[in-house]
C-alpha positions, 0 to 999 in steps of 0.5 A: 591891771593898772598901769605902775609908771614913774615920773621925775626931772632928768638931773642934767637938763630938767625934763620930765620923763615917765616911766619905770623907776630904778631906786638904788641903794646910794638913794639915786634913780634912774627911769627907764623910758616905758618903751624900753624893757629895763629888766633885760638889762639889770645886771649892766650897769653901763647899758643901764646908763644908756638907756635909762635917765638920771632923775632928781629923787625929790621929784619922782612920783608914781602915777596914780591911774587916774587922768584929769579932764583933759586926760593928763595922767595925775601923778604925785606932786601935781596940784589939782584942783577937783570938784565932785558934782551930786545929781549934777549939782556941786557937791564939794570942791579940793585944792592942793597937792596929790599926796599918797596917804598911808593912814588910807593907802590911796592917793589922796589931795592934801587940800591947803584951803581946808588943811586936811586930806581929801581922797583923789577921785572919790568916784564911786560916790559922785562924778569927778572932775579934775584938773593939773594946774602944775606940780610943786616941782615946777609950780610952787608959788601956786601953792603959796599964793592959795595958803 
């Protein structure tokens, strides 16, 4: 079974924290460490508070199951760059931004140097290898230096 955990900036200090997403009614969130079982607490809000983090809604992002070469998790709003090799050889390669694609339901690279989607991973066809080289959260000049 493949792992559902969340990513997103604490509100008070910015910090990344992973984990599973609470999404209230209002649009806030909250992510709840992995360690910890929140669904014991759904119902108490004051022990929901302490053990489970504030994040920023325009940073959460799911992460998609698969990890990069040097086995960071990939999750929504990375930049990566990825290249897919045929018969050792190079194939093709993609930059951007991990997006998740409806039209597709898959994760996918919105790819700035070909303006277009191109699927994350594509492994069933060719060995892939990726890389995190930021996320637009933290790293946006990095997008607009590559436009």
């Amino acid at each position: 079974m493949r792992e559902i955990l969340f990513r997103g900036k604490r509100i008070y200090d910015g910090e990344w924290v992973e984990g599973q997403l609470l999404k209230y009614e209002d649009g806030r969130a909250r992510i709840c460490e992995s360690h910890t079982d929140i669904f014991c607490y759904e119902k108490d809000e004051s022990i929901i508070q302490t053990v489970a983090h504030m994040v920023a809604t325009s940073t959460v992002g799911q992460f998609t199951g698969l990890t990069d070469k040097n086995g960071k998790k990939i999750f929504e709003g990375d930049i990566v760059a990825q290249s897919w090799y045929d018969h050792d050889e190079p194939s093709d390669d993609s930059f951007g931004e991990v997006v998740f694609c409806e039209y597709d339901c898959s994760f996918s690279v919105m790819d700035v140097q070909k303006d277009g989607i191109v699927p994350l991973g594509r492994c069933h066809a060719y060995h892939w290898e990726a890389e995190i080289i930021g996320n637009i959260h933290d790293n946006p000049e990095i997008m607009e230096v590559s436009e």
